[in-house]
PDB file of N, CA, C and O in Angstrom:
ATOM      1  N   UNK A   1       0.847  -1.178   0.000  1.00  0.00           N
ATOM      2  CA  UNK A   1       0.000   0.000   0.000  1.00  0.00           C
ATOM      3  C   UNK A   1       0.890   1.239   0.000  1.00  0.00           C
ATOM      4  O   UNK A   1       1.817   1.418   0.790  1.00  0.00           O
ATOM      5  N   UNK A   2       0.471   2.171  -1.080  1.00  0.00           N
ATOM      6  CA  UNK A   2       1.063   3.590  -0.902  1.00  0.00           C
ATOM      7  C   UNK A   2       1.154   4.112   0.636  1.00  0.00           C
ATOM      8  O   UNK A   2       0.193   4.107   1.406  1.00  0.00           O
ATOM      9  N   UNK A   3       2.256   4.491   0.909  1.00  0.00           N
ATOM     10  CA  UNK A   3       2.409   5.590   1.954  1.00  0.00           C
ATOM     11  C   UNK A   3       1.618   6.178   2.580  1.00  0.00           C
ATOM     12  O   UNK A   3       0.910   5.943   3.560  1.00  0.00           O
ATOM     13  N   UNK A   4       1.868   7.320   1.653  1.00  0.00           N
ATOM     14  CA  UNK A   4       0.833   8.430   0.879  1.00  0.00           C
ATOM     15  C   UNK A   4      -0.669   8.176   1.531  1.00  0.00           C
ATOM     16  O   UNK A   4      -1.031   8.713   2.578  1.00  0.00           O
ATOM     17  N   UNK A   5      -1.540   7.213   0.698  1.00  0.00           N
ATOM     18  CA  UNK A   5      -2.993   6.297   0.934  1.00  0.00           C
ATOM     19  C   UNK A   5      -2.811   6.133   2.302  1.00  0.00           C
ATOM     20  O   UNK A   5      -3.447   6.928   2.995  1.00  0.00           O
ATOM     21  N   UNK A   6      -1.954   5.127   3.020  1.00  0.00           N
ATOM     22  CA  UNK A   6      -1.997   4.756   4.491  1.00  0.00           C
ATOM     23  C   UNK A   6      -1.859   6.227   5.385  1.00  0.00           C
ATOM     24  O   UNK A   6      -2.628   6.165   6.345  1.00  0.00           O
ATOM     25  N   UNK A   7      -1.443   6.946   5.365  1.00  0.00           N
ATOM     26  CA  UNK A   7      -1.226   8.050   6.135  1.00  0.00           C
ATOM     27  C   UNK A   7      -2.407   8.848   6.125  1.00  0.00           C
ATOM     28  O   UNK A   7      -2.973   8.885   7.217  1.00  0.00           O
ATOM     29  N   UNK A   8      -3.019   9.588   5.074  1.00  0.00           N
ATOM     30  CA  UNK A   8      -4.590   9.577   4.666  1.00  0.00           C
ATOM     31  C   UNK A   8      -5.501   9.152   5.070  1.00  0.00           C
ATOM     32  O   UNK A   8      -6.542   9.784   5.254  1.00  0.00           O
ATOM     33  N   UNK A   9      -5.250   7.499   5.395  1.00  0.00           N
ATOM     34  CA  UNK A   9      -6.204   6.637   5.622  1.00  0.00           C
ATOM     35  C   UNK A   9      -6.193   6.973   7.116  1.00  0.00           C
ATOM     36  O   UNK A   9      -7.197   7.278   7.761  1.00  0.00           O
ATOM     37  N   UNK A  10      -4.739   6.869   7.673  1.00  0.00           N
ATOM     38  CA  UNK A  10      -5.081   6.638   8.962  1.00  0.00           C
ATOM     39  C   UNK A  10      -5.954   7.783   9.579  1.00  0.00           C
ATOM     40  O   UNK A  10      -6.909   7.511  10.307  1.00  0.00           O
ATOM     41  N   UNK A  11      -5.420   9.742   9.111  1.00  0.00           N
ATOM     42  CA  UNK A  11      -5.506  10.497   9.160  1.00  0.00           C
ATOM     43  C   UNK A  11      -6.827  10.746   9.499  1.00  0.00           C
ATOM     44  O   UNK A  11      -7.179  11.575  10.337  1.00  0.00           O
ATOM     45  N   UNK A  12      -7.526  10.063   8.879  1.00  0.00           N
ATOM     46  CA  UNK A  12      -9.215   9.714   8.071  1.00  0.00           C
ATOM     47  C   UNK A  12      -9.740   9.060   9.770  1.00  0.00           C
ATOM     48  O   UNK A  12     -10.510   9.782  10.403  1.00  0.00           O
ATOM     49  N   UNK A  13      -9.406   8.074  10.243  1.00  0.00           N
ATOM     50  CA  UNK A  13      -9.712   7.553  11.396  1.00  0.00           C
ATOM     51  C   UNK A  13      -9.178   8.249  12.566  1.00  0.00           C
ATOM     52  O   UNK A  13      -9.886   8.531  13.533  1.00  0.00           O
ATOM     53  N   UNK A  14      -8.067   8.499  12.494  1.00  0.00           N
ATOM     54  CA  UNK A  14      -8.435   8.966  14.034  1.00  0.00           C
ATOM     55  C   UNK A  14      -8.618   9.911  14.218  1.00  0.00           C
ATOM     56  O   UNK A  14      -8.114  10.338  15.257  1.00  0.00           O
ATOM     57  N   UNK A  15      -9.434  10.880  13.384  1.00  0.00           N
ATOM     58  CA  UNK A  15     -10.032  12.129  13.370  1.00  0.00           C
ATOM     59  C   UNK A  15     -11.804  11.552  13.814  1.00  0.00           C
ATOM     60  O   UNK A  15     -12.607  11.895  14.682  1.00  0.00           O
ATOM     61  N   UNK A  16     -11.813  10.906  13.106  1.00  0.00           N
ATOM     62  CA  UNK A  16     -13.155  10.206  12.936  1.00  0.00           C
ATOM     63  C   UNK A  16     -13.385   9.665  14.690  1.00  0.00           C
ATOM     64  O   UNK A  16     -14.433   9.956  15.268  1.00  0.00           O
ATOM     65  N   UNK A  17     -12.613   9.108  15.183  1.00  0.00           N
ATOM     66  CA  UNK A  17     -12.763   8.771  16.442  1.00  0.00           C
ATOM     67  C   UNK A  17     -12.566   9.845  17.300  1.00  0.00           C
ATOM     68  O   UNK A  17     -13.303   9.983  18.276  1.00  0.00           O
ATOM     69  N   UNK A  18     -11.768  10.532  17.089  1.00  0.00           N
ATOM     70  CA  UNK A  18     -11.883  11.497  18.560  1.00  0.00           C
ATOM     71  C   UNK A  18     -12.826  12.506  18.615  1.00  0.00           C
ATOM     72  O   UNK A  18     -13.082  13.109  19.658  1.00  0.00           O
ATOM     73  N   UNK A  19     -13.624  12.836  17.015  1.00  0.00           N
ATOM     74  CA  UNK A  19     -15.070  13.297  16.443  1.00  0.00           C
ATOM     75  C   UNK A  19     -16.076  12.795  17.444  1.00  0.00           C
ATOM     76  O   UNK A  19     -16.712  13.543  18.186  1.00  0.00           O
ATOM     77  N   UNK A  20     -16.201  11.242  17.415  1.00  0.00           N
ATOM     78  CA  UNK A  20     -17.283  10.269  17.956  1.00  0.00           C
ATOM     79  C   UNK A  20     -17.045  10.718  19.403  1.00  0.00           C
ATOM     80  O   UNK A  20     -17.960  10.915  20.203  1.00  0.00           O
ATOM     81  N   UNK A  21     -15.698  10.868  19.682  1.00  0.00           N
ATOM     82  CA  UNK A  21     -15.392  10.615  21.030  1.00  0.00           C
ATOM     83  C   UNK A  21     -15.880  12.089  22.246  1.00  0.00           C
ATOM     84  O   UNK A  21     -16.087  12.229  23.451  1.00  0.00           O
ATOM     85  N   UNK A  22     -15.875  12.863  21.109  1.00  0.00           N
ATOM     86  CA  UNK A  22     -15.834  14.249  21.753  1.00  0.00           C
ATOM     87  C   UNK A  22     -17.790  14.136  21.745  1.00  0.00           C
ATOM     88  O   UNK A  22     -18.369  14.568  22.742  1.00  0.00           O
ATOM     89  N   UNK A  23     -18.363  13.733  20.947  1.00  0.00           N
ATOM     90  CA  UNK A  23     -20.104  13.436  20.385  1.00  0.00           C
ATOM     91  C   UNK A  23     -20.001  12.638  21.698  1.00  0.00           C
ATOM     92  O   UNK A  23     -20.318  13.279  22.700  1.00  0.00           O
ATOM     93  N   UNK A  24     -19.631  11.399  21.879  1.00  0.00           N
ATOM     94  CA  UNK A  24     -20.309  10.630  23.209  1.00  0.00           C
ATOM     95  C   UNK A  24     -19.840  11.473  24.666  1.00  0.00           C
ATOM     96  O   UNK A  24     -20.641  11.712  25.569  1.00  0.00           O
ATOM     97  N   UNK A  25     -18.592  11.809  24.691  1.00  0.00           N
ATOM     98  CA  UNK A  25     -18.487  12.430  26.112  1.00  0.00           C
ATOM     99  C   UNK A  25     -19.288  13.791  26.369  1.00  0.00           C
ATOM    100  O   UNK A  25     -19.321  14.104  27.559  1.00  0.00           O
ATOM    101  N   UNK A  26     -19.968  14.700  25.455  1.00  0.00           N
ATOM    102  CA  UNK A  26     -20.830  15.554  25.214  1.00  0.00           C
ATOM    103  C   UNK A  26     -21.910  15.231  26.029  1.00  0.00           C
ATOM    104  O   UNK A  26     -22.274  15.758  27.081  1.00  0.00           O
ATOM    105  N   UNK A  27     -22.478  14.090  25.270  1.00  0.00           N
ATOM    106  CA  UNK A  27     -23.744  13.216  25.546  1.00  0.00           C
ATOM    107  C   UNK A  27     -23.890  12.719  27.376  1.00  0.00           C
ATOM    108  O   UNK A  27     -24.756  13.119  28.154  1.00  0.00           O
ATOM    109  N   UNK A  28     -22.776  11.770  27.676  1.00  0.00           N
ATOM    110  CA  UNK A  28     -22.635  11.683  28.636  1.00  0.00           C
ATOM    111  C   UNK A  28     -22.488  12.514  30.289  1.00  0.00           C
ATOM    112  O   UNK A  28     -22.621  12.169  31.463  1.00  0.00           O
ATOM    113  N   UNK A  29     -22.043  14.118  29.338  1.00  0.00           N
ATOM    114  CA  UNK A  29     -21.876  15.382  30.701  1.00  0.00           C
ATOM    115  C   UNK A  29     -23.043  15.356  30.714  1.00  0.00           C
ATOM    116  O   UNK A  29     -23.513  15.184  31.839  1.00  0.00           O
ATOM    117  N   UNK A  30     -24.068  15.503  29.549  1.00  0.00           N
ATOM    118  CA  UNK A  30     -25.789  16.428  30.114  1.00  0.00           C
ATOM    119  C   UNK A  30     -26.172  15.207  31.072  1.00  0.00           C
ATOM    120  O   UNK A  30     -26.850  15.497  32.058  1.00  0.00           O
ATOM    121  N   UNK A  31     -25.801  13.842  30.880  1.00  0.00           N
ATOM    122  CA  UNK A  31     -26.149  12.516  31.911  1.00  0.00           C
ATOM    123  C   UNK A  31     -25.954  12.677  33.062  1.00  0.00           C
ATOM    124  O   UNK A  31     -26.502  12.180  34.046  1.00  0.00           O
ATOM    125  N   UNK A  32     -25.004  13.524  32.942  1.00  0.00           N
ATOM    126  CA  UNK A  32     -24.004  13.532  34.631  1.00  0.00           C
ATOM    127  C   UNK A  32     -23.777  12.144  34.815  1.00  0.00           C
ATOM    128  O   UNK A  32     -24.024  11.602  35.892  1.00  0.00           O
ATOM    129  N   UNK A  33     -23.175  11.330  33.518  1.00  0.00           N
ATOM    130  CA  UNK A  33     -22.310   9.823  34.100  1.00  0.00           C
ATOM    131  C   UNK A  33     -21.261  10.030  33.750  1.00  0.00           C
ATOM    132  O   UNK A  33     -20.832  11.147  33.462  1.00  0.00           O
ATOM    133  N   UNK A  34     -20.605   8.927  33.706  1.00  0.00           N
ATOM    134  CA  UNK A  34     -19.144   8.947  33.564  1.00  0.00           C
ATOM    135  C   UNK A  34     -18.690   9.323  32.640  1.00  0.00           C
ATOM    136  O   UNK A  34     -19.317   9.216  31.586  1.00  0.00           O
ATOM    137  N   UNK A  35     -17.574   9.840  32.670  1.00  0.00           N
ATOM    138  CA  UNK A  35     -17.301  10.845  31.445  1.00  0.00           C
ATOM    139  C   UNK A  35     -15.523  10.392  30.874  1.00  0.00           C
ATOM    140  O   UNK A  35     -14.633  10.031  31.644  1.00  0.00           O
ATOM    141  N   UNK A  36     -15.407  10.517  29.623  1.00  0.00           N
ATOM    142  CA  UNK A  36     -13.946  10.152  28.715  1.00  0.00           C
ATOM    143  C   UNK A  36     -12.552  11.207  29.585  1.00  0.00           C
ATOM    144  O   UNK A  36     -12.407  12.421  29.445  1.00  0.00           O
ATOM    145  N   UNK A  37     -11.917  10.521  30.226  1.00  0.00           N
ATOM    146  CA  UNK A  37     -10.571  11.698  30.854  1.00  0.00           C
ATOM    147  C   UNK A  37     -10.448  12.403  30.006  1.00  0.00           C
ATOM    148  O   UNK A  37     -11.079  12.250  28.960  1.00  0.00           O
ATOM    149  N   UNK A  38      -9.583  13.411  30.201  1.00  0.00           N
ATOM    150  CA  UNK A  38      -9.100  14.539  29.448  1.00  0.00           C
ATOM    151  C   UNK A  38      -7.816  14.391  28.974  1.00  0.00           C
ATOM    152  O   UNK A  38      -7.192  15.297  28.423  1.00  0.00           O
ATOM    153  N   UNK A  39      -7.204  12.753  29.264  1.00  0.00           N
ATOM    154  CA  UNK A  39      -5.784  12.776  28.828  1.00  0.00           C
ATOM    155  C   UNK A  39      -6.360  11.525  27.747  1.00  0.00           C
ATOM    156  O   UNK A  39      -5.264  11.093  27.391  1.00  0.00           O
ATOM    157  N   UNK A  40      -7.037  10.960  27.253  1.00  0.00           N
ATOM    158  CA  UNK A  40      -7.459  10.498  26.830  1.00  0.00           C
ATOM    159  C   UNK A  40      -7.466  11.189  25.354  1.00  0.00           C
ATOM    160  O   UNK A  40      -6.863  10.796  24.355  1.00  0.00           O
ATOM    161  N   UNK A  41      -8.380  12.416  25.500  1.00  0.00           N
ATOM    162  CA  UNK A  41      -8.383  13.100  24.342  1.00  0.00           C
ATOM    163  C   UNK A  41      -7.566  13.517  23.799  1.00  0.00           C
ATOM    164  O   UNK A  41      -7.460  13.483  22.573  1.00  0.00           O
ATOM    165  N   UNK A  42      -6.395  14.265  24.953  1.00  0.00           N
ATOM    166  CA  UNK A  42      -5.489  14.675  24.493  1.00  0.00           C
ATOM    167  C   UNK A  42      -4.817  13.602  23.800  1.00  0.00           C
ATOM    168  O   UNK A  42      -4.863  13.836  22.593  1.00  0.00           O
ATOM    169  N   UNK A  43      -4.272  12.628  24.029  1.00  0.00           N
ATOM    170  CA  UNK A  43      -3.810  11.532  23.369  1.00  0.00           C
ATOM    171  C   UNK A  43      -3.922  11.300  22.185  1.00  0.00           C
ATOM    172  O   UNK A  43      -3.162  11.353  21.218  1.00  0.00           O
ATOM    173  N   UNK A  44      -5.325  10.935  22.404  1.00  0.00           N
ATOM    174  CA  UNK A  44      -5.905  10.949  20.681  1.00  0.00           C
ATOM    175  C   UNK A  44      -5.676  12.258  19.720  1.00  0.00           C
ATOM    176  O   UNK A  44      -5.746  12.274  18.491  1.00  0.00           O
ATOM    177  N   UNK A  45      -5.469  13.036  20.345  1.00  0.00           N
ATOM    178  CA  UNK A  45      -5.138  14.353  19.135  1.00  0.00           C
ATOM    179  C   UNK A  45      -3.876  14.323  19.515  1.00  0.00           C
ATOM    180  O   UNK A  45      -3.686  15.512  19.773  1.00  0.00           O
ATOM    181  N   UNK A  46      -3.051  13.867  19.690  1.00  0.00           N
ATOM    182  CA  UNK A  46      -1.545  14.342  19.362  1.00  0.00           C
ATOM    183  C   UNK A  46      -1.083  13.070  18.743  1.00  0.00           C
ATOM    184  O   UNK A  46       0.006  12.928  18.189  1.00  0.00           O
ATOM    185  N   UNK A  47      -2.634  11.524  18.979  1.00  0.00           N
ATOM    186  CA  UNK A  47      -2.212  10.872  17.587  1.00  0.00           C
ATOM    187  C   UNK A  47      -2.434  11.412  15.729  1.00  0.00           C
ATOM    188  O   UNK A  47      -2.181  11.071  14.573  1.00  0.00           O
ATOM    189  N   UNK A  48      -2.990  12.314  16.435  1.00  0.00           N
ATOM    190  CA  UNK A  48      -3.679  12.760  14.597  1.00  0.00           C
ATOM    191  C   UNK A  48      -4.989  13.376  14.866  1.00  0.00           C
ATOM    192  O   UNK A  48      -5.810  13.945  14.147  1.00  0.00           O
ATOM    193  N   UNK A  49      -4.951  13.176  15.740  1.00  0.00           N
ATOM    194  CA  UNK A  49      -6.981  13.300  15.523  1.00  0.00           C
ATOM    195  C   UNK A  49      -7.288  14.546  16.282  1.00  0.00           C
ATOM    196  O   UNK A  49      -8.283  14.502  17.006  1.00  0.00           O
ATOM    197  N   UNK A  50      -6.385  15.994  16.221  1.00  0.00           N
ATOM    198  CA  UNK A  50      -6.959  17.129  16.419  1.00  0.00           C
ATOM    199  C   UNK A  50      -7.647  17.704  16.135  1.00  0.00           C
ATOM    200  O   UNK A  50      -8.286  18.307  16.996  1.00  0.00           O
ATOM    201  N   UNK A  51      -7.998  17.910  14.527  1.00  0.00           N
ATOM    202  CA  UNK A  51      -9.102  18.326  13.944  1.00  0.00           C
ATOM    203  C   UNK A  51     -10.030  17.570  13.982  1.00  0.00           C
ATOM    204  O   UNK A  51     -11.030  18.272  13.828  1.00  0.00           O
ATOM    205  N   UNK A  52     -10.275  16.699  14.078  1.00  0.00           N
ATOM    206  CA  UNK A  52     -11.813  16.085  14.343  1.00  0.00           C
ATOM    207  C   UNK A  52     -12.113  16.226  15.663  1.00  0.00           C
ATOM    208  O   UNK A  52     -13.193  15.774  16.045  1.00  0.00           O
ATOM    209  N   UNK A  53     -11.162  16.924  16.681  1.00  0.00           N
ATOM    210  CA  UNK A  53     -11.886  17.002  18.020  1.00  0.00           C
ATOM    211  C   UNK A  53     -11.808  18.552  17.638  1.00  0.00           C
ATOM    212  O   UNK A  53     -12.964  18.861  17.927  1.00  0.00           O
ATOM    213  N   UNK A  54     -11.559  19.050  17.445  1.00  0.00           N
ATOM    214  CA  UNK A  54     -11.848  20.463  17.164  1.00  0.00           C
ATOM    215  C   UNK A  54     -12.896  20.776  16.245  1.00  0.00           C
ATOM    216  O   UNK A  54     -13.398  21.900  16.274  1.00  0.00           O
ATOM    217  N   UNK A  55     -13.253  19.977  15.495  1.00  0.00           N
ATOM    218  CA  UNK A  55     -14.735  20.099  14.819  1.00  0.00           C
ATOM    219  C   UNK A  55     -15.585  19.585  15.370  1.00  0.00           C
ATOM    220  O   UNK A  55     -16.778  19.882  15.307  1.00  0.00           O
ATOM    221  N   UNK A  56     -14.937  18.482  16.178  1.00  0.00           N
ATOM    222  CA  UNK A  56     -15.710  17.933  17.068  1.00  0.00           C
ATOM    223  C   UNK A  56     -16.614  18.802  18.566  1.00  0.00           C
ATOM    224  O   UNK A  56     -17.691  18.463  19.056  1.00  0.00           O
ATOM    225  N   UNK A  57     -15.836  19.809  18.930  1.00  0.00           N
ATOM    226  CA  UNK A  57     -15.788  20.829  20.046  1.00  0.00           C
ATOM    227  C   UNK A  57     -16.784  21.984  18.649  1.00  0.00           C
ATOM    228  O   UNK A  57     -17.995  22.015  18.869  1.00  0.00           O
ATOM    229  N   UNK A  58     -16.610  22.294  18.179  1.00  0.00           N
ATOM    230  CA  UNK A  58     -17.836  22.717  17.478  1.00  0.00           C
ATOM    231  C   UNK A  58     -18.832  22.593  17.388  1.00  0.00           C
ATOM    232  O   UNK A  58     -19.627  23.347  17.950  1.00  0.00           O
ATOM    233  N   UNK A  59     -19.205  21.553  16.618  1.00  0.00           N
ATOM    234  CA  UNK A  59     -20.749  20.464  16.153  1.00  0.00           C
ATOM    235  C   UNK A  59     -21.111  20.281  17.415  1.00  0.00           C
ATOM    236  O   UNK A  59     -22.283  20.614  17.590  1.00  0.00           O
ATOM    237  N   UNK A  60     -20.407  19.759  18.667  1.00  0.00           N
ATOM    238  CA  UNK A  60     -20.982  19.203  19.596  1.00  0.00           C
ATOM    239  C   UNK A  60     -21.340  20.147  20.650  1.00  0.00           C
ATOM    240  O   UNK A  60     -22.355  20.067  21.342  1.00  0.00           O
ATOM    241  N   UNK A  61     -20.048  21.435  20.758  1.00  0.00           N
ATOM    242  CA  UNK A  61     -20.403  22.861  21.626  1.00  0.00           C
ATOM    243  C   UNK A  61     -20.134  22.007  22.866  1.00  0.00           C
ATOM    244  O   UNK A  61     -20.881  21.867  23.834  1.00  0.00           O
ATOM    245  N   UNK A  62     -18.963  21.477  22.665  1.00  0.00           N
ATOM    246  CA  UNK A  62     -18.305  20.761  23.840  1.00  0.00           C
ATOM    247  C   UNK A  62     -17.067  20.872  24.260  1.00  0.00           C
ATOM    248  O   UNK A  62     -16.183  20.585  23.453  1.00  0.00           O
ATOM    249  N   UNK A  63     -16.736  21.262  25.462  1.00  0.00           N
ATOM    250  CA  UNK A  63     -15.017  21.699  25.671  1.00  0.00           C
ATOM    251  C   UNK A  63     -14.924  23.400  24.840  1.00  0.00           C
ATOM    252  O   UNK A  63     -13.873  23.859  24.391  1.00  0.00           O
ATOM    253  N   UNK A  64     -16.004  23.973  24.804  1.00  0.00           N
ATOM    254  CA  UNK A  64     -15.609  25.367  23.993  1.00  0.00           C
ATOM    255  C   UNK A  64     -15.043  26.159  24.946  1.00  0.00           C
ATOM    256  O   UNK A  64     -14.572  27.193  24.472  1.00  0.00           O
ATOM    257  N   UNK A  65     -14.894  26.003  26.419  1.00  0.00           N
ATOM    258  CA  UNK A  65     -14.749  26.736  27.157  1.00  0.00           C
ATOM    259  C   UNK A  65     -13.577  26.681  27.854  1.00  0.00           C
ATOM    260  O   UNK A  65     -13.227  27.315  28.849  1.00  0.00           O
ATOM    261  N   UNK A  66     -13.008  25.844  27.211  1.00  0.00           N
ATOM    262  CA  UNK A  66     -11.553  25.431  27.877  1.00  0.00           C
ATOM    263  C   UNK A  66     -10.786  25.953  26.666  1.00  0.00           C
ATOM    264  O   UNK A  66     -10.971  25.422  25.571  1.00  0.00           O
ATOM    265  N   UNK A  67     -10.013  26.875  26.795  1.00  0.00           N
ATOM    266  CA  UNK A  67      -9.130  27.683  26.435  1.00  0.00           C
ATOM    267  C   UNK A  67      -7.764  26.647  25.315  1.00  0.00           C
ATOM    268  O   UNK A  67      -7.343  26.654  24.158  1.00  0.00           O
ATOM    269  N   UNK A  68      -7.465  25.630  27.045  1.00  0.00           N
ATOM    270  CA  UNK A  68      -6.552  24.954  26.638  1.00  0.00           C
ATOM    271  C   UNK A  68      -6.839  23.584  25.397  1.00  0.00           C
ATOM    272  O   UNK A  68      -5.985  23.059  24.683  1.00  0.00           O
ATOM    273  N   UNK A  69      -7.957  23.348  25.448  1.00  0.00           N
ATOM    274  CA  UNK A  69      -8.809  22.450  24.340  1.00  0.00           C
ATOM    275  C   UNK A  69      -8.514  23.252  23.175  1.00  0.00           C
ATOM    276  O   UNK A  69      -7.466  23.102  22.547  1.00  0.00           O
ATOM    277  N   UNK A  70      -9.793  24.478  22.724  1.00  0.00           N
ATOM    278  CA  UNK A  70      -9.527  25.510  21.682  1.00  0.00           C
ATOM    279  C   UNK A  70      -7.870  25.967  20.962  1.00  0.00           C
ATOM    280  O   UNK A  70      -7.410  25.813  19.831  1.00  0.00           O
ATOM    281  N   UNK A  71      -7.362  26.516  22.096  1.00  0.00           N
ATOM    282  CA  UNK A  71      -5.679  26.450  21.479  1.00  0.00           C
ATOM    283  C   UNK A  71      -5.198  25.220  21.566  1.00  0.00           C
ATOM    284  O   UNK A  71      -4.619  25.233  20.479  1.00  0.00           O
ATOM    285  N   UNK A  72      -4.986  24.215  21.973  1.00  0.00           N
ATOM    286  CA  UNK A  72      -4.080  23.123  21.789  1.00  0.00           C
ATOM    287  C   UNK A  72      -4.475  22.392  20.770  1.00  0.00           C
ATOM    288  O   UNK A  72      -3.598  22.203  19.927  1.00  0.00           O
ATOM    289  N   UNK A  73      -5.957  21.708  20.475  1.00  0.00           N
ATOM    290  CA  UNK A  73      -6.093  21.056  19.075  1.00  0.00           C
ATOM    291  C   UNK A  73      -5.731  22.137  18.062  1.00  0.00           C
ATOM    292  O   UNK A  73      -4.942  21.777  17.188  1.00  0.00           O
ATOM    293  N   UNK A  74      -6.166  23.405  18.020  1.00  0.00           N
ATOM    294  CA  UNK A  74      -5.537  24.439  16.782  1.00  0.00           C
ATOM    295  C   UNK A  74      -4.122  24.549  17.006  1.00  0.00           C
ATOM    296  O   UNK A  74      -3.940  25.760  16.886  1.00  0.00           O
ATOM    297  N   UNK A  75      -3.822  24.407  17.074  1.00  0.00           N
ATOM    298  CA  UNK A  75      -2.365  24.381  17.620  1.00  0.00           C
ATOM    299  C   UNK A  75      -1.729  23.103  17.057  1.00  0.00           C
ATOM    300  O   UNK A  75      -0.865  23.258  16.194  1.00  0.00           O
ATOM    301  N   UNK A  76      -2.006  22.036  17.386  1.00  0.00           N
ATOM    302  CA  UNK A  76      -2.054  20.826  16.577  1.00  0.00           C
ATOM    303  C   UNK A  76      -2.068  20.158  15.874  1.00  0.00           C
ATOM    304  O   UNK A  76      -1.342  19.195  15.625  1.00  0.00           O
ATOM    305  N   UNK A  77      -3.577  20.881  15.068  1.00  0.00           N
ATOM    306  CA  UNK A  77      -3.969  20.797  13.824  1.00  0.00           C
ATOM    307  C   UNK A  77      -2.969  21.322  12.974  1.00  0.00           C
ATOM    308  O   UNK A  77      -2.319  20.645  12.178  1.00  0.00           O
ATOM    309  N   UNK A  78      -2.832  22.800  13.195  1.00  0.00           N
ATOM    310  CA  UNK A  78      -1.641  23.439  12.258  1.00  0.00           C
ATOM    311  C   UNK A  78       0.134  22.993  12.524  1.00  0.00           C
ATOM    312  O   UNK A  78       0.918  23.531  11.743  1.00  0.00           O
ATOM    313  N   UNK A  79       0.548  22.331  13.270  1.00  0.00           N
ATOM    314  CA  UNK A  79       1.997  21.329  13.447  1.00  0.00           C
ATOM    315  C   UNK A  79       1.222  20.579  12.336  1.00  0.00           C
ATOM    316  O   UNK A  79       1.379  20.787  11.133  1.00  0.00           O
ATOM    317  N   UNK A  80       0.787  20.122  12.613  1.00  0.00           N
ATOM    318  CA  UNK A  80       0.439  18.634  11.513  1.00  0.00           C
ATOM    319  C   UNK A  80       0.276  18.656   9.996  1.00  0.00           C
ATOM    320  O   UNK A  80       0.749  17.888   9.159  1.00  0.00           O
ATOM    321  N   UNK A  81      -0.652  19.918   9.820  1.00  0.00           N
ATOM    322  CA  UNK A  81      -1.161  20.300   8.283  1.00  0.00           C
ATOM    323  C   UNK A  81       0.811  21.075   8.084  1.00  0.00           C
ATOM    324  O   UNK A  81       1.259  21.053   6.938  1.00  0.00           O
ATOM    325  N   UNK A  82       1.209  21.326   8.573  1.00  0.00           N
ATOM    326  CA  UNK A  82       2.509  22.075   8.088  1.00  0.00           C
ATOM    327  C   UNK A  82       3.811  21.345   8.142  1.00  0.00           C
ATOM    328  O   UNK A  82       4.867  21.657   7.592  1.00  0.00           O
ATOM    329  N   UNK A  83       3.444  19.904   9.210  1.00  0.00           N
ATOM    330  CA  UNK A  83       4.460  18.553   8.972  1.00  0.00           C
ATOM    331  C   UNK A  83       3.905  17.454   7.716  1.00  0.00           C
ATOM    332  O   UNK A  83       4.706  16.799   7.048  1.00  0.00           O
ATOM    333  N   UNK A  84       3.004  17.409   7.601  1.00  0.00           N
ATOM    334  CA  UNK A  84       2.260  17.059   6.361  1.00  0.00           C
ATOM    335  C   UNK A  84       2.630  17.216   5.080  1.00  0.00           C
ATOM    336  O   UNK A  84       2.920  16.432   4.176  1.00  0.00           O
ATOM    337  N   UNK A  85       2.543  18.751   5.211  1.00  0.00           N
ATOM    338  CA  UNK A  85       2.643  20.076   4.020  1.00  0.00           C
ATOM    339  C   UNK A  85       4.412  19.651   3.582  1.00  0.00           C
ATOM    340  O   UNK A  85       4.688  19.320   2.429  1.00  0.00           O
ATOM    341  N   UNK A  86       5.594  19.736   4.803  1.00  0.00           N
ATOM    342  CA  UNK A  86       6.200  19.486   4.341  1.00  0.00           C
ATOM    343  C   UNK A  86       7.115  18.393   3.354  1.00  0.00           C
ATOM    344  O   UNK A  86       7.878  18.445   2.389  1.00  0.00           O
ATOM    345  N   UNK A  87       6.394  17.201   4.433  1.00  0.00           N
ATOM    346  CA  UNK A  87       6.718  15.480   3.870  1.00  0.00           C
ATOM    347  C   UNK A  87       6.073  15.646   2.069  1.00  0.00           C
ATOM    348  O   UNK A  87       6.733  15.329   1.079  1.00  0.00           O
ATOM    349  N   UNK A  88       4.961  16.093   2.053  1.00  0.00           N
ATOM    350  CA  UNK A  88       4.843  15.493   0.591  1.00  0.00           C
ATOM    351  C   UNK A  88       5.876  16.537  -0.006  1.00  0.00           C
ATOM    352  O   UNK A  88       6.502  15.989  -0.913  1.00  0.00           O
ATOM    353  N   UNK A  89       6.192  17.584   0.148  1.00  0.00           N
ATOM    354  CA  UNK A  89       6.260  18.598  -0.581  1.00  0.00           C
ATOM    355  C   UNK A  89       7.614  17.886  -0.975  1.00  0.00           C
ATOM    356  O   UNK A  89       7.994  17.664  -2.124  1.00  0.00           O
ATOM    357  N   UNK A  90       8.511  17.456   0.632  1.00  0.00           N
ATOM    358  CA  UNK A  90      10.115  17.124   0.178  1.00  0.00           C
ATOM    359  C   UNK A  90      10.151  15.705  -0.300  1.00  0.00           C
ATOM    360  O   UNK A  90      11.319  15.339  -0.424  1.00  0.00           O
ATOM    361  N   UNK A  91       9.195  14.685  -0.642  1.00  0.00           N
ATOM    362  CA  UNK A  91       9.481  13.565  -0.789  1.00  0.00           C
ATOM    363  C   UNK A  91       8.443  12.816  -1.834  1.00  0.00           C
ATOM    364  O   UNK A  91       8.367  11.627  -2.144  1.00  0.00           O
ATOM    365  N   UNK A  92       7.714  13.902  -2.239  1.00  0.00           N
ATOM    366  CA  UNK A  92       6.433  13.527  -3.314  1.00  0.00           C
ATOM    367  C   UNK A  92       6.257  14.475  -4.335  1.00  0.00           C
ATOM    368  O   UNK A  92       5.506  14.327  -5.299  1.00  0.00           O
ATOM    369  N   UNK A  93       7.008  15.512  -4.094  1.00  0.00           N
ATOM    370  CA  UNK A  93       6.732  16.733  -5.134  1.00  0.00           C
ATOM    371  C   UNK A  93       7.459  17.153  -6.155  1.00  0.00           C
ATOM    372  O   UNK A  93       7.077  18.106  -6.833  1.00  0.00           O
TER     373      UNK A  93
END
């Protein structure tokens, strides 16, 4: 499998999960049950999956109020789109 495709692919999922993830722990605060840690998330977005918790913190109007959520996935997001930006640029372009 291309690189390229797998990196994409993965890119594709664990955005997609920390999306879902940020949608169920949302769900779960108005419950007042148990709720996803916060190192948890973080985790998952410094695997890849910042922007989908940051769209995720959008759509869902969850974590908008934490400063450190808002700047750190943007923050994240843009390391990544600009480590990204560079790999294809020096090794595909």
């Amino acid at each position: 499998m291309d690189v390229v495709i797998f990196i994409g692919m993965y890119g594709i999922v664990i955005n997609l999960i920390l999306f879902i993830m940020m949608g169920i722990d949302k769900r779960w605060s108005k419950r007042g049950s148990w709720r996803i840690e916060e190192k948890k998330l973080w985790g998952i977005a410094l695997a890849g999956g910042a922007l989908g918790g940051w769209i995720g913190m959008s759509v869902f109007r969850h974590k908008t109020k934490h400063t450190s959520f808002k700047l750190g996935f943007s923050l994240i997001t843009l390391l990544y789109i600009a480590g990204m930006a560079y790999l294809l640029n020096r090794f595909y372009l």
